[in-house]
N, C-alpha and C positions, 0 to 999 in steps of 0.2 A: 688900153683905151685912151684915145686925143681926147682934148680938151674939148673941141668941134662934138664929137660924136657924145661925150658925156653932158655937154650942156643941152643937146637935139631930145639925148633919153631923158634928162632932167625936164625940160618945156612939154615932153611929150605927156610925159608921166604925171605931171602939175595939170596939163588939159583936163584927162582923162579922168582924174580923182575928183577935181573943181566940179568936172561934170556930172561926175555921179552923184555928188554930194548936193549940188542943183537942184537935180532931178528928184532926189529923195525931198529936197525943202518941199521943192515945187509941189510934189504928191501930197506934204501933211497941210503946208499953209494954204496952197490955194485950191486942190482939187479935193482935198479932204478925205482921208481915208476911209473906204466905205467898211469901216468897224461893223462886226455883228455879233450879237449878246442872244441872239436866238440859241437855245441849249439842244433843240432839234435838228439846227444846221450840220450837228456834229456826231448826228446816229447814222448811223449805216443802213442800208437798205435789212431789211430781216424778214419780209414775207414774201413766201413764197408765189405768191399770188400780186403780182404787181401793183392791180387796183387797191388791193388793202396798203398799200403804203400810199396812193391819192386819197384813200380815206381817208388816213390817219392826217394828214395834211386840212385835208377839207372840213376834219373835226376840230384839229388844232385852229385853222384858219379863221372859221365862226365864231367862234371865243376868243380869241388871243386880244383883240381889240374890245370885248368886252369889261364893263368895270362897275362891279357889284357893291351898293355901298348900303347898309344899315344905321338909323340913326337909331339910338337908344335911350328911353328914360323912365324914370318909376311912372313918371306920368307923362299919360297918354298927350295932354296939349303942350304939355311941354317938349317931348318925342317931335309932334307934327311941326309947331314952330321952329324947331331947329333945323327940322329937315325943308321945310318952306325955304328959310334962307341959304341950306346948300343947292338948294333948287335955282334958285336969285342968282348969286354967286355964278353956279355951272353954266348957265344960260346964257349969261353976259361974258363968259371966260372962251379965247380962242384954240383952248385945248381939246374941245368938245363938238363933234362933230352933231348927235343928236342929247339929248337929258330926256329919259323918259320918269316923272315925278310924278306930282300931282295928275291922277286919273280923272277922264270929267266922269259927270255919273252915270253908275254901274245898271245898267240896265242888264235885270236878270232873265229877259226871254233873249238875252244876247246869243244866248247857248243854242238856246233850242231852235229859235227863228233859222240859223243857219240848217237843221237838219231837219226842219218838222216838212219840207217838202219830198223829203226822204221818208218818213217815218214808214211808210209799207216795207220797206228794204232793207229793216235794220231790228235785229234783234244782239239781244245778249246771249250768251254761250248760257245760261240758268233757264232765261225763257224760250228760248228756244230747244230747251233740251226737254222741260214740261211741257211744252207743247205738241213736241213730238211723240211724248209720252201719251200725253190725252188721249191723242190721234189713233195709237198703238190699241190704248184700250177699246176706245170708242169711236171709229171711224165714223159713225154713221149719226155720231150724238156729240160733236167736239162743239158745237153751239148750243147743248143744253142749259138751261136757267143754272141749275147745281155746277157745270165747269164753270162759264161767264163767270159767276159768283166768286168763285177760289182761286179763278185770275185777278178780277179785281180787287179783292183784298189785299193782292200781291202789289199795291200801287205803292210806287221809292214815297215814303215821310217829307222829300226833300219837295216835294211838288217841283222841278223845274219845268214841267209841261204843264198847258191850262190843260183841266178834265175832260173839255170839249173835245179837243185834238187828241188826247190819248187817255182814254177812259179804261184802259185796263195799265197805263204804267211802263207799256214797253218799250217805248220810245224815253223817258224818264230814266228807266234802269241802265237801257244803253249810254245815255248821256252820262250818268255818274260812274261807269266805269270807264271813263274816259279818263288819260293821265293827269288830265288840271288836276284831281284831285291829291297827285303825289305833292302839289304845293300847298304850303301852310298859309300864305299872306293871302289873307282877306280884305276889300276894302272895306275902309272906316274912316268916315269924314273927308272923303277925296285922297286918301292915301290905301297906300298897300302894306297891311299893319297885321303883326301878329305878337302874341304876346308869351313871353318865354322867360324864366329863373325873375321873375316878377318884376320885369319890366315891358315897356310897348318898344317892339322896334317896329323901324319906318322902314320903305325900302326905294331906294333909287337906282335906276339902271342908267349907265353914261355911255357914249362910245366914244373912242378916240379919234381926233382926227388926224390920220395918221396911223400908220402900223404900228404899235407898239413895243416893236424893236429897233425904233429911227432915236438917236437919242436928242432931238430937239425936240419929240412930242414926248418922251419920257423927261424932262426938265420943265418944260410946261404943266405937265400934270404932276410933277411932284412939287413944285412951287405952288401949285391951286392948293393939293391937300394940304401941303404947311400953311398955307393962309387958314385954312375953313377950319383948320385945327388950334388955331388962334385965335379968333375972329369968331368961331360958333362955340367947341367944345370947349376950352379953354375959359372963355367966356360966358360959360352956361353952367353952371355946379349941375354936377348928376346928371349930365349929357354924356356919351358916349358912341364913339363912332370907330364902325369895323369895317373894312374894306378888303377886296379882293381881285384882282387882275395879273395878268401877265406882264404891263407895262412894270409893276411894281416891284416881279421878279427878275425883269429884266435890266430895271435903272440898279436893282441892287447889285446883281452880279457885275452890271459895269462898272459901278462905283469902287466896290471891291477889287475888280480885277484892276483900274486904271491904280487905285491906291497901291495894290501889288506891285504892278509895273514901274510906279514909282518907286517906292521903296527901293526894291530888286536894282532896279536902273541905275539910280544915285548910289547906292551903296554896294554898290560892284564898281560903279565907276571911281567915287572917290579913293576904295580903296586897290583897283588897279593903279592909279595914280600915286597914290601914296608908296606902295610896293616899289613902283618904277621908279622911283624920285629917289627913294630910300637905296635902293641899289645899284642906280646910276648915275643920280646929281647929275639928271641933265631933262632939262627942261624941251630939248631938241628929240628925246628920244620919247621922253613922254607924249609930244605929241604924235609923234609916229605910230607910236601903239595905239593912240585912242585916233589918230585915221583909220587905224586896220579895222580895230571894232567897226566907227562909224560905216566904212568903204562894205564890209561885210553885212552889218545887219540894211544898210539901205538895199545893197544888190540881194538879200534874202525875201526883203518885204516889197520889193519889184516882182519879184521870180513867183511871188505867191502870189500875185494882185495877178497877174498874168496867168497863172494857172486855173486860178480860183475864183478869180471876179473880186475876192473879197479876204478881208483878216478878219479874226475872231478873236476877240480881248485875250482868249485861253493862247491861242499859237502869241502874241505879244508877250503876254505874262514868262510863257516861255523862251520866247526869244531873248528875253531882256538876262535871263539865265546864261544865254547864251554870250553874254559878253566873256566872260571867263575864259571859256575855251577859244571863242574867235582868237584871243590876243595872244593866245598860246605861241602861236607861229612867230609873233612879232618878238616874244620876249627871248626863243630860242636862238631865233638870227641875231637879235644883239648880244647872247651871251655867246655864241659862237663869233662872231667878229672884235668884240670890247679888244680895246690896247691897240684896234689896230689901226693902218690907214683908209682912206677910202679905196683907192684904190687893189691893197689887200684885200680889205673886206669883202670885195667884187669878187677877187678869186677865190675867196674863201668858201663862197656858195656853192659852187657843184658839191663841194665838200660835206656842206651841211645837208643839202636838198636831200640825201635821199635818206634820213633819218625823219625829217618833217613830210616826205610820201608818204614811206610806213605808218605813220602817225596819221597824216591827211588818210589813206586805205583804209585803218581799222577803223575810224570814227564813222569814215563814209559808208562801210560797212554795216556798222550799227544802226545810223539812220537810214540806209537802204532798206533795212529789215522792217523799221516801222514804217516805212513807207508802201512796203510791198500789203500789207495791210487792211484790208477793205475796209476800212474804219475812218471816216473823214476825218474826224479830230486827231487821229495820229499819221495821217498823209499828210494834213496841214503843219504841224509840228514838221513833221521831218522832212516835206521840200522846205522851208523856212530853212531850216537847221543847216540843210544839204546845201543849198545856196550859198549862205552864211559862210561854212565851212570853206570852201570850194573859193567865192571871190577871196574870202583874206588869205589864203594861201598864196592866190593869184597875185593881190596884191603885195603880199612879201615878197616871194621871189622875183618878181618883176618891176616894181615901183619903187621897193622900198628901198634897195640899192642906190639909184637917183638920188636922194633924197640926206643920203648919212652926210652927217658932218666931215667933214677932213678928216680928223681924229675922232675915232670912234671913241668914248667914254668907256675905262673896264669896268667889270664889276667891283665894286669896292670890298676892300679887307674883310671888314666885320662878315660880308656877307659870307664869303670865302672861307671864311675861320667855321661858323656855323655850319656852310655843309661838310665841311672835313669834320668836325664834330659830330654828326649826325651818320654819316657813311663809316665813320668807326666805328660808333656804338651796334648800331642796325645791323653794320655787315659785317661784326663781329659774331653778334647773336645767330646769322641765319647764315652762316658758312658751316660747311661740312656737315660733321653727325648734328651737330648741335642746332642747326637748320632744318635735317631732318626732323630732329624730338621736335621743335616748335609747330612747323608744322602739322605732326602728328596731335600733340597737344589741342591744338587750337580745330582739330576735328574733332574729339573728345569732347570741348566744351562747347561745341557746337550740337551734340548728340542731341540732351536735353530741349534746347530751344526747337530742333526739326520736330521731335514728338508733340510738342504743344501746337505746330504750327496751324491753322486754319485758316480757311479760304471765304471771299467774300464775293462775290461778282453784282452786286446791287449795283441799280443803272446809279442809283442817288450817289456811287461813290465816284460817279463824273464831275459834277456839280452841284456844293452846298447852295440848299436852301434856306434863308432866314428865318428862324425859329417863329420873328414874331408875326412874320406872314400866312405862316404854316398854320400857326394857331386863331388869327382871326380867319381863315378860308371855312377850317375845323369848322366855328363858332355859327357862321353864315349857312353852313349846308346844314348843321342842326336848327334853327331858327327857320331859315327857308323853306328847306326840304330841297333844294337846286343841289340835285347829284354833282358831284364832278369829276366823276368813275370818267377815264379816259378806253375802256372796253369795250367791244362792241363787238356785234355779230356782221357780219358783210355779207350782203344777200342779194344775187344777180342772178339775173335771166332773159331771156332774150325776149321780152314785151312786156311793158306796164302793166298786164292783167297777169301773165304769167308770176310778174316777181312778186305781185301783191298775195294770189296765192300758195307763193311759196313761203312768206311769212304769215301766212295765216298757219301753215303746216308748221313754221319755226314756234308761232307762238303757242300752239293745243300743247308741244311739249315743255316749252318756258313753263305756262301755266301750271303745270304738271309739278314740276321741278321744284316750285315756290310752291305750290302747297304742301311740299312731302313734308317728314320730318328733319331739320338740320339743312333746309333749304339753303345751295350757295348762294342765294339771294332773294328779296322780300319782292319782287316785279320786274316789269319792260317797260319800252317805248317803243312803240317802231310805228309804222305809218298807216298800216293797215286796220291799228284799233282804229283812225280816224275815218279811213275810208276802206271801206270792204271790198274787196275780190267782187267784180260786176258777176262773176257764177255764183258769191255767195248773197248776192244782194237781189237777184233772182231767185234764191234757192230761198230765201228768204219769203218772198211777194208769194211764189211760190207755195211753201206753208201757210201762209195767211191762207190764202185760197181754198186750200185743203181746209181747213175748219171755217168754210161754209161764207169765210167773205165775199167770195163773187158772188154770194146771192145775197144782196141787199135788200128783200124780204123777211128772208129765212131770217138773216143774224139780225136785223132791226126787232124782227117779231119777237128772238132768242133776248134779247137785250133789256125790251120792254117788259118778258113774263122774268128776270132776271131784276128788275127794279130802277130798270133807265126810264126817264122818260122819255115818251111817245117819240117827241121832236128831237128830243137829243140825239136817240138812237137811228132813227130816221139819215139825221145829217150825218153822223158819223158812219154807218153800213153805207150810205152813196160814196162818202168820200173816197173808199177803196175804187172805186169802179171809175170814178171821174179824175182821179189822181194816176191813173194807169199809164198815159202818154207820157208821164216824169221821168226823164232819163237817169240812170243811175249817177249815183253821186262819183266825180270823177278827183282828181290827183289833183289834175288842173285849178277845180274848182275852189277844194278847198286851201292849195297853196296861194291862191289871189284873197284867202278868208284873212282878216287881221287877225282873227283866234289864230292861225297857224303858226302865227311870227317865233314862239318859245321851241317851235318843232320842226322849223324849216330844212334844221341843216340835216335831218335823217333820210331826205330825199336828195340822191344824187342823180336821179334823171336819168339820160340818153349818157351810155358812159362808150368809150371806145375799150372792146373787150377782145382787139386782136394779139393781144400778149399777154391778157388774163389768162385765168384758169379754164375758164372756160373755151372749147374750141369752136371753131367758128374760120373764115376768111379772113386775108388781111382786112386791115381797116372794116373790122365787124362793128356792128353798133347792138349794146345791148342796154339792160334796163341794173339801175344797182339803190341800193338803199342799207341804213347802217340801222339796228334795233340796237336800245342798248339797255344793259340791264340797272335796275334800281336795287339801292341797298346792298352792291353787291360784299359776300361775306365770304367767297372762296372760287377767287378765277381760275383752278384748274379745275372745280367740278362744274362749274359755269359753262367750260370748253367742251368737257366731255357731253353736256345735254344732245346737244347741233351732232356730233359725230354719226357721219354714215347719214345725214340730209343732204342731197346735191344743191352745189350752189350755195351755200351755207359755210363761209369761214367765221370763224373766232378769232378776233383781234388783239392781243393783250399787247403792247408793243413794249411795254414795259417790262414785261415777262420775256417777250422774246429776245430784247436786246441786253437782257441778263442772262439768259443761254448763250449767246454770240457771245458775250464776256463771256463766261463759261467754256465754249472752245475754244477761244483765240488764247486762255489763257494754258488749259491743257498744251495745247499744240504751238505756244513760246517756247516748251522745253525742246521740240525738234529743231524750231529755228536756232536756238539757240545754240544746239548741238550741231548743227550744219554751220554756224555762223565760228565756232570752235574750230572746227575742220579747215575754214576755207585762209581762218588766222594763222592757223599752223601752218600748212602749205607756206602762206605769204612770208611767215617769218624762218621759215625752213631757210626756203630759196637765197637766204641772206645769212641764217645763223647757225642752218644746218640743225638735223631734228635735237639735238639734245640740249640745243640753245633755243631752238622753237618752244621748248616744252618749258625750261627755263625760267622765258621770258611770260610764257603764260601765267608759268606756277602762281603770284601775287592775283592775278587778277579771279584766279579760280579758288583759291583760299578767299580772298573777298569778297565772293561769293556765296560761296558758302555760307559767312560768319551772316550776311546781310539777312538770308534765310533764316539761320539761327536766332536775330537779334529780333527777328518780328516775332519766332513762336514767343520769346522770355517776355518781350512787350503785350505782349496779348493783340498785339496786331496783324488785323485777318491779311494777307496774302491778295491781292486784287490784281485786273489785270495789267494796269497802268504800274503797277511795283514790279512784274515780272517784265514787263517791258522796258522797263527802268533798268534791270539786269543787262540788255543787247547794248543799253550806251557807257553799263557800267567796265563791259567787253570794248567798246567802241575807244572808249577815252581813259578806263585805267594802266589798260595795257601800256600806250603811250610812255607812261613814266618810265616802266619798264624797259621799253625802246631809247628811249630820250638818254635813259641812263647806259645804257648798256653800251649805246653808239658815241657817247660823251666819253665811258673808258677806254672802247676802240680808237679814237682820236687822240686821247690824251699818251696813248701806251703807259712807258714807266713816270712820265712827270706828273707827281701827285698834284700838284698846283692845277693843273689842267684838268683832271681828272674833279677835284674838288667844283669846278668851274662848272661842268658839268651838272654837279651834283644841284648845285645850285642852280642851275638854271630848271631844273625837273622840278625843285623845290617850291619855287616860283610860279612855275605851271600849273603843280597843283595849287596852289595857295590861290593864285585865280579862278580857275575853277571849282575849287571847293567855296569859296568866295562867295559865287556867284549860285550853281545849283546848291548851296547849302543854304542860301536865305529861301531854296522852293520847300525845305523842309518844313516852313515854318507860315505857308500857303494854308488859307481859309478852303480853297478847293481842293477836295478830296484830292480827285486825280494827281493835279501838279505835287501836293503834300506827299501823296505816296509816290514820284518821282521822284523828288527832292532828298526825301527820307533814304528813298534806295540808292539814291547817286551819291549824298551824303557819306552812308559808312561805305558804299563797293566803293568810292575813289578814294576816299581818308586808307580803308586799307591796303587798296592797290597801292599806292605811296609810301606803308610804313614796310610790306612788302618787297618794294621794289628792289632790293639790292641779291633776291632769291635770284635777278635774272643774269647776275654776274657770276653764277656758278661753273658755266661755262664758255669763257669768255671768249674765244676763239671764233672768228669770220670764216664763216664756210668756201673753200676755196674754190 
């Protein structure tokens, strides 16, 4: 190569790198990478039924930005003044979209005023079952003095209706079984106050302004609490305050995850550095390696921002792991060129390249696998990874050339000396019979840990949740009574009066259900306690009629020898008859009611149901709504009540997304076994099968032990560890490779052959580096990565010298 042509590839290759590296600044400093900490971004679709996955959305969405606060004290004025000034505080702070506090006062025909124009159209499932009883008995006498009588003794204690307007109760009884009553706060002195383990809590409702997975409204709102935690509880003996929100799960896991990425980041990087320095004393070389990383993870977090819209702290967390193996590439081309000149070094590369294929193939291999995946959190990982992978290879073979100094730097002695140390002991121990026993051996002590092994698929082993969040949420739904069961029933039909009584039909067996013995749960909510089915609220007016209220005579007269007075009974028998034109109470109506505000989000209205379950036309429009249950104590008997109601699914998503763990982790071992298969072939075609199988042997022993090491730990087996197994395939084998193509180069000179050794040595050492700080990850997931990368690559490397058993290039 001229001097012309080497200087043209040098300026070219200097552009191109400058460029990408630009364009990474440009994305973090000025565009801002759109970071996401939502732990929902990263489930997979799991119901069958399309619209139950917009519900689950639609239910998360209602909430996510809500933020649930308690203020606490033995005493009650004490309680209300503290919450007064978080009130102050909230009000005046820009993190706060509305503050709902201080209530004005509570007017208690609030309740009734909205339905007592209804009250002919509305009975309870008790009085209406007596009444139809009466009927049964006594058609002809259902406004006798003696019934009248033993309905009005039936009037609710609670009076929420004057006696004028409902003189026997039933309009009263329906009110109270209405679900306000699943909450415990009452007001008390302009606050919403209940009192629990013998103190008064207060209760404030905030919203964010802002989604509360944008992390400037999660920095705002967590600077308010640290004030008001300063500033009110701190400053108030015997105040305390418990809080609940998504923003608060979400600023934690980002914090957590950026502190990860830190750590993992700096401490892969210093000690890739250190390694490089250490075994080439050359500052020129070092920073070629940490171009390859940098060139690599920018063109990874490009490729994902493109695919995806977006990164997710978890694909960084793991990226940053990914520095290890990115530089893999870099460290092999300079041990394969060290001592040389530039110009050698040049031809030395076809040389090298096609041992860093092989190596580049199985990795890509592995993350293929996770990608192939219907799992967003491991498609995200593994186009990141795939990317990553992919430019720095590009970048070595191609750029890094340009770039070498004159004299290439060798590797130094010491280094040298160590893996000829290491490649005699190793490959002393696992040559011949004596390879075989270990081998054998080391399935033996494996037996033990497979028998203990046990499996886990819980969603929670995706992402930890802060303990002390978990327990003040606990504290709030016992105090409150604010379920925060994410379950529900999905309940569609094709017209507002339709789906209303189809949950009249869901709820007679709900009802059912909670009252038996060992009930999976203690109640509902759905929308039709609020507003009845217009056939049951006919069916209703209806029965009225039948016991003799269209005649406003009869039942006045019935009323008066009953013990009403004249006038009372009078006004009340007309009302039926002049209350007639009242149109039934509609969806409409009462979602414009402020009462509706705690129950809004169970109506999902006009939904498009042409890829539901239900059939129908393209772009069908039908009617959907979500009931959900209270107290719930066992969501698979929960599911089983709704089985065999049309239109009627059971939502547990949390349940279901632990079954999809559940198969995807069954059916890793076919991937796995396919992913076997297609390694062998590849390493055939180079090493011919009894080098294929060879070079396998370390990685399938590593295997193994990785299996074995979780039963003896007591730890469960999840799907993110068995998935951990396709990169422990992906990137152990490698060494195996590395080394094996290091003795084909080297033939009889052991000097070369050591050089080799060293440089696999290396490889791993970065990458155990790097995914071994994920062993030691606060989230489940990455921890059981980490862990499973940890010992398959530690052993694939102690391993490694199994693959020079049969050393021979297939011809």
């Amino acid at each position: 190569m001229n001097a012309r042509t080497r200087a043209f590839r040098r300026t070219l290759a200097f552009a191109f790198t400058a460029g990408v590296l630009l364009l990474g600044i440009w994305l973090i400093a000025v565009r801002h990478l759109p970071l996401q900490t939502n732990v929902l971004s990263l489930l997979p679709a799991t119901e069958r039924n399309p619209l139950a996955e917009q519900a689950v959305d639609h239910l998360a969405g209602s909430v996510s930005d809500r933020i649930v606060v308690l203020i606490g004290a033995a005493d009650a004025t004490s309680a209300r003044a503290a919450a007064a000034r978080l009130d102050a505080m909230a009000r005046t702070n820009d993190a706060f979209s509305s503050v709902q506090g201080k209530i004005p006062p509570f007017d208690p025909a609030f309740l009734s005023n909205f339905y007592l124009p209804h009250r002919f159209q509305l009975l309870s499932h008790e009085d209406r079952a007596a009444l139809e009883a009466q009927l049964r008995r006594s058609p002809s006498d259902a406004t006798a003095p003696s019934s009248l009588s033993s309905l009005s003794l039936a009037n609710s204690p609670f009076g929420m209706t004057d006696a004028a307007d409902d003189p026997f109760g039933w309009l009263d009884r329906w009110l109270m079984r209405l679900p306000f009553g699943q909450l415990r706060m009452l007001p008390d002195a302009g606050w919403l106050s209940a009192r629990h383990d013998d103190k008064t809590w207060v209760l404030l409702l905030l919203q964010t302004r802002g989604a509360a997975f944008d992390s400037d409204v999660q920095q705002r709102v967590i600077r308010f609490f640290n004030a008001a935690q300063s500033q009110i509880v701190d400053a108030s003996p015997g105040v305390e305050m418990l809080r609940s929100g998504a923003v608060f799960h979400a600023a934690g896991a980002r914090a957590q995850a950026e502190m990860e990425l830190h750590r993992i980041g700096i401490v892969a990087t210093l000690g890739i550095a250190l390694l490089t320095l250490w075994a080439f004393r050359s500052g020129r070389l070092l920073a070629m390696g940490l171009a390859t990383v940098a060139f690599g993870t920018l063109c990874a977090a490009v490729a994902t921002l493109v695919i995806f819209g977006e990164l997710h702290l978890l694909t960084l967390v793991f990226g940053a792991a990914l520095i290890g193996e990115t530089v893999d590439y870099a460290i092999q081309y300079f041990v394969g060129v060290g001592g040389l000149n530039r110009d050698a070094a040049q031809r030395t590369l076809p040389v090298i390249r096609p041992a860093l294929r092989i190596a580049l193939a199985t990795s890509v291999l592995g993350y293929a696998i996770l990608g192939a995946v219907p799992f967003p959190a491991l498609r995200q990982i593994a186009v990141f990874a795939l990317a990553g992978l992919l430019s720095s290879y590009a970048f070595v073979v191609w750029a890094l050339p340009a770039f070498l100094p004159r004299d290439v730097p060798p590797l130094r002695a010491p280094v040298i000396r160590l893996a000829q140390r290491w490649l005699r002991v190793w490959g002393a121990a696992l040559a011949g019979r004596q390879g075989t026993v270990v081998g054998c051996l080391i399935l033996l002590a494996c037996l033990p840990g497979w028998w203990r092994l046990g499996a886990d698929d819980d969603i929670r082993r995706l992402i930890s949740r802060e303990p002390a969040l978990v327990a003040q949420e606990q504290a709030i739904a016992r105090i409150t009574g604010i379920d925060g069961a994410t379950q529900f029933w999905l309940v569609q039909a094709d017209s507002e009066e339709a789906l209303l009584r189809r949950e009249e039909q869901l709820g007679a067996r709900l009802d059912q259900a909670a009252a038996g013995k060992n009930a999976p749960f203690s109640g509902w909510t759905g929308v039709s306690q609020f507003v009845p089915s217009v056939q049951r609220q006919l069916d209703n007016r209806a029965l009225y009629g039948a016991a003799r209220f269209d005649s406003p005579g009869t039942l006045a007269a019935a009323m008066t020898r009953a013990g009403f007075r004249a006038e009372f009974a009078r006004q009340y028998a007309n009302a039926f008859a002049t209350e007639g034109d009242t149109p039934p109470l509609r969806v409409a109506d009462w979602l414009a009611w402020p009462g509706a505000t705690p129950y809004r989000m169970l109506w999902l209205g006009q939904v498009d149901t042409s890829s539901s379950s239900l059939s129908g036309p393209a772009n069908a429009v039908g009617y959907a709504s979500l009931v959900r249950p209270q107290g719930l104590r066992d969501s698979a008997a929960a599911a089983r009540v709704a089985v065999g109601l049309p239109g009627v699914t059971y939502v547990d998503k949390a349940a279901s997304i632990s079954g999809l763990f559940a198969r995807y982790r069954h059916a890793s071992g076919l991937w796995f076994a396919a992913a076997l298969v297609v390694v062998a072939v590849l390493l055939a075609r180079r090493y011919g099968w009894r080098g294929a199988i060879a070079t396998l042997m370390p990685t399938l022993l590593a295997t193994a032990v990785v299996f074995a090491t979780f039963g003896y730990l007591g730890l469960p087996l999840t799907l993110f560890a068995q998935m951990g197994l396709m990169l422990v395939l992906g990137v152990g084998v490698n060494y195996a490779i590395f080394l094996r193509e290091g003795e084909l180069r080297a033939g009889e000179d052991e000097r070369m052959a050591a050089i080799a050794v060293a440089g696999t040595l290396m490889s791993a050492a970065t990458t155990l580096l790097s995914f071994g700080l994920l062993a030691f990850s606060g989230m489940p997931s990455l921890h059981a990565f980490g862990l499973t990368l940890t010992i398959g690559i530690a052993l694939s490397l102690l391993l490694a010298p199994y693959s020079l058993r049969f050393p021979e290039l297939r011809s």
